[in-house]
N, C-alpha and C positions, 0 to 999 in steps of 0.2 A: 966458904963463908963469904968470899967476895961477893962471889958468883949470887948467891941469895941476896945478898943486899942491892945487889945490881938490878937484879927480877923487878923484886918487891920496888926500887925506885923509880922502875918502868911504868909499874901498875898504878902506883898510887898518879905517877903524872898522867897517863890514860883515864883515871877515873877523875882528874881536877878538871882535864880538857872536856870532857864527857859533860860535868856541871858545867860548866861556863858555856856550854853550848845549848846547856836547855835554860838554862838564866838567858840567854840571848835571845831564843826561842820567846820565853815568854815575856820579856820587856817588849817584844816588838809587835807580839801579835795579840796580847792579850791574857786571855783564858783558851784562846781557842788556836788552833795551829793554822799556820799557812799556809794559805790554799794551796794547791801546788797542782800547775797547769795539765790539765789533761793530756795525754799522747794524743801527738798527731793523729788525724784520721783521713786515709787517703780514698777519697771514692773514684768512681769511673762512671763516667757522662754514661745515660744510660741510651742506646744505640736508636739513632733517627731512622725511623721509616718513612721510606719517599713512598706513596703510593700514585702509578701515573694513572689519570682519568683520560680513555681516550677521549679524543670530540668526538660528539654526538653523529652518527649516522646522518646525512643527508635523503631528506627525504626523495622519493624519486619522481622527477618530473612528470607533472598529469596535463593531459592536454585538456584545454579551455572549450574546447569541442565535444567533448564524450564524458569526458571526467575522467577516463582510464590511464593508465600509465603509457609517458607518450616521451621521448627525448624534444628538444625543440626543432622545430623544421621550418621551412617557408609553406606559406600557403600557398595552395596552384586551385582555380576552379576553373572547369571545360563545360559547356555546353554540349548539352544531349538529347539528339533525336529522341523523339517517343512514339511515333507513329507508329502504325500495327508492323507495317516494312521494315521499321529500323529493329524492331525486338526479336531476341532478348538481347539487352543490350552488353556492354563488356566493363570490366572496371567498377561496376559500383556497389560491389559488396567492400570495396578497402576507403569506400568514401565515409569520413566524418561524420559529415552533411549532405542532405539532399536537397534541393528548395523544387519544389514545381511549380511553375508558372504560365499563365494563358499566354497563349500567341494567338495570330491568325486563324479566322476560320475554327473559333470555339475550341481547336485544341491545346493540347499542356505541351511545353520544353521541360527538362531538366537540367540544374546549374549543380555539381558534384563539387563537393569542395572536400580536397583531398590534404592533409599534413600527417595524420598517426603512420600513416601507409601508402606506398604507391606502388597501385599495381603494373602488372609490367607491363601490359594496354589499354587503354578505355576508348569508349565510342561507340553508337558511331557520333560523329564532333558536327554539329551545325552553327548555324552562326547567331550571332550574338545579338542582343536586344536594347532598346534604353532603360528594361528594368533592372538590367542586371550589373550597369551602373550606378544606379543609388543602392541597391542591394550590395552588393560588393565593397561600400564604401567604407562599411564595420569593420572591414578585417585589415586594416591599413592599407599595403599598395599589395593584392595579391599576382601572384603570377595568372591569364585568362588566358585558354585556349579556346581558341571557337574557330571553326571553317571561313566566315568571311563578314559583309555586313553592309546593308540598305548603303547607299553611296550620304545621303544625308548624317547616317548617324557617325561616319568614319571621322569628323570633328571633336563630335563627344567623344569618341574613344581615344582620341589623342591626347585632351584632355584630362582624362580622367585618371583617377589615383589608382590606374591598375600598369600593369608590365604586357605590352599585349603579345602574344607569341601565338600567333592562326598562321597559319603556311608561308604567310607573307614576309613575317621573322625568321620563322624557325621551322623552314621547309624540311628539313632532314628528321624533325619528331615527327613526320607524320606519313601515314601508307596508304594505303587503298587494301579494302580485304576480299581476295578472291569470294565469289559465291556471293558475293551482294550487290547489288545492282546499286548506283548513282542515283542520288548523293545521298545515299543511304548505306556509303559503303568507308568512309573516311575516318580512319581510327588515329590516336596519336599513341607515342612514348612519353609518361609523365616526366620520368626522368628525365627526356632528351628536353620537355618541355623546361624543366626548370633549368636546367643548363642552358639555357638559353636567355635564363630569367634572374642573374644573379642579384638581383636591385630588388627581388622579390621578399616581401615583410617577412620577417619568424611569427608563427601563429600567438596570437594573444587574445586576451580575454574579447569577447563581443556580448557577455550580461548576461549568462546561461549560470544557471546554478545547479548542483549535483549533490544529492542527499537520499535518504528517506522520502517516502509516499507523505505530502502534507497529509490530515485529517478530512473526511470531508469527500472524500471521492463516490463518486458512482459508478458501481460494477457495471463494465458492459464488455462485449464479446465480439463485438461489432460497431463501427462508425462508418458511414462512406462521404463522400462530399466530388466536385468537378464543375466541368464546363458545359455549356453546350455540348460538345462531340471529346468527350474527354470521362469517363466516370472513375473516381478512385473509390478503393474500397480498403480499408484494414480490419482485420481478423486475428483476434487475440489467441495465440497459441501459453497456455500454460505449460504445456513440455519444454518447448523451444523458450520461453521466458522473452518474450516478444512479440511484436506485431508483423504479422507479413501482409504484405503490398499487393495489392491487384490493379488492374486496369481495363478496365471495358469488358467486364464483367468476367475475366480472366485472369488466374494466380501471375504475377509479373516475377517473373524466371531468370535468371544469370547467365549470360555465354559461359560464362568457369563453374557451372554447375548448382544446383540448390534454387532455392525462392529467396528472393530479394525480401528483405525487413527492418526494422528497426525497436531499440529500446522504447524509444520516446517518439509520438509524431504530435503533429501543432498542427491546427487548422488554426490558420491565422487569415481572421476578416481583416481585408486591407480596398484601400478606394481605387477602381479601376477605372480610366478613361483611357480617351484615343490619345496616343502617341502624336499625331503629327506625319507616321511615318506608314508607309505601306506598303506590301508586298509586289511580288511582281505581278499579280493578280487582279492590284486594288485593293485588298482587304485591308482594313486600317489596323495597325498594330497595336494591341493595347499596352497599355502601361501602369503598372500594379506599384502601389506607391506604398514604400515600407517605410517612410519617414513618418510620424503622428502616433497614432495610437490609436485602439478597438478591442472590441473582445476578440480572442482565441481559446479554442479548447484543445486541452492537452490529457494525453492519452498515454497512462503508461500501468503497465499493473497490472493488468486487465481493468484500469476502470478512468472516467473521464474527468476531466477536473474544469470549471468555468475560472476562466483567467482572464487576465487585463493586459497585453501588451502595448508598449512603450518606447518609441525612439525620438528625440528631441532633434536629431540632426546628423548630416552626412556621417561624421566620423565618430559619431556612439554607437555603441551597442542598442543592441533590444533586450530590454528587462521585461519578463514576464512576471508577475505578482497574482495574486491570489485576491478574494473577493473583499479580503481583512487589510489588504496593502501588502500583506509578507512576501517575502520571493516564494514562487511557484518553484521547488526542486524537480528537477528532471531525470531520471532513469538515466545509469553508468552505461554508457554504451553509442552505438550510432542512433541519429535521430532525421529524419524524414518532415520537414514542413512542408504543406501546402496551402499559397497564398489564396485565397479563397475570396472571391466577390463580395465585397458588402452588402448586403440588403440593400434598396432602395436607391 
């Protein structure tokens, strides 16, 4: 009987505590119940991706001579016989450039200007002119080999913004080649030449441009142009995708095999007068002036293009342009000019 009374005074205080906690409930909150705060919510950062970009590929160096892909080098240009004796000559399929130039007695020299590549001998090496110092002056200080020179012009060449390395420097680049007769027989080492030339410029722009065929061209298969006792001829081969080079009425041929040519050739009219200087002969030496400006035709494609070139001074380049003022593009590849007499 306890025991029941005991229960029951259990329950009924359970049930008073029970009231007084929803009388609590609602004095405090209203009509409506206690918010009551949300459980915790634990997230996790959601995972950073690095993505690395590498840098961008370097393009690969192209040489200012060709347009082709070329690491940087020093310039070397040599002087080269052309006479029917000296041919065929050595070295000048790895030349850049080629310029041709009047000498003496109506015929042409060659001035090879080598950076993409040097072959492992050129020649035969004759000596040097006063054209080939204001010609040369574009390419900053290049390395010149040439066999020797007019006792007068030996001043200008001391002078002048080249590195000169003729036998007189750097007797150890150069040989003599069995089976040719004097002095039609005198070959150098480029490389020996440039090792001897460490002061010599890295190749840089001289105003040549490299693209597409401008608009505007005229097919042709054939140009020739020269001197008095000199004739050039070029002959557009469509297989070979170039011009190859003749001279005096004959394909001009390689000692290392094949026919000499080029992507791109330039007849460039330039003003020729007497040097001042003469051979051993008397004959006066001309002097082909590539400073000023005239027309030139340029030849690549098989077709020709009427141009304007342009050099303001010693140490510019020659821009050649187009009849509109735009740059004349040149064909990727070696290119062959010959400075050519002006009319009149």
């Amino acid at each position: 009987m306890r025991r029941g009374r005991r229960g029951m005074a259990i329950a009924a205080t359970a049930v008073l505590v029970a009231a007084g906690w929803l009388v609590a409930v609602r004095c405090s909150g209203g009509d409506r119940p206690a918010a009551v705060p949300p459980p915790a919510q634990h997230t996790t950062a959601p995972a950073v991706t690095t993505t690395v970009v590498p840098p961008p590929a370097e393009a690969p160096a192209v040489s200012p001579f060709t347009g082709l892909p070329a690491p940087p080098a020093p310039v070397l240009a040599v002087k080269i016989d052309n006479v029917r004796r000296a041919r065929p000559q050595l070295g000048l399929t790895a030349a850049d450039l080629v310029y041709v130039e009047p000498v003496e007695g109506g015929l042409s020299r060659l001035v090879a200007v080598f950076a993409s590549r040097l072959p492992p001998a050129v020649g035969p090496v004759r000596s040097a002119r006063e054209s080939d110092l204001e010609l040369l002056g574009q390419f900053g200080t290049p390395a010149l080999g040439y066999s020797g020179a007019a006792p007068e012009l030996l001043p200008k060449l001391a002078a002048a913004r080249v590195v000169n390395v003729s036998p007189a420097q750097a007797r150890q680049a150069y040989y003599r080649e069995p089976g040719r007769r004097a002095p039609h027989n005198l070959f150098a080492r480029p490389a020996e030449l440039l090792a001897a030339a460490p002061a010599a410029s890295l190749a840089a722009g001289i105003g040549l441009r490299f693209g597409e065929a401008a608009a505007g061209g005229v097919p042709t298969e054939h140009e020739s142009t020269g001197y008095p006792a000199a004739a050039w001829a070029f002959d557009w081969s469509a297989a070979e995708g170039r011009w190859l080079v003749g001279v005096d009425g004959a394909p001009l041929l390689a000692a290392e095999g094949g026919r000499l040519g080029a992507s791109t050739v330039v007849l460039q009219s330039v003003v020729v007068r007497p040097s001042g200087i003469s051979d051993v002969l008397g004959n006066a030496s001309p002097f082909a002036q590539t400073i000023g400006s005239g027309p030139a035709l340029v030849l690549r494609d098989g077709a020709r293009f009427a141009a304007q070139w342009s050099r303001p001074s010693a140490d510019a380049g020659t821009v050649f342009t187009l009849p509109g003022g735009q740059p004349c593009p040149f064909a990727r590849g070696p290119i062959w000019v010959v400075l050519v007499p002006a009319a009149g």
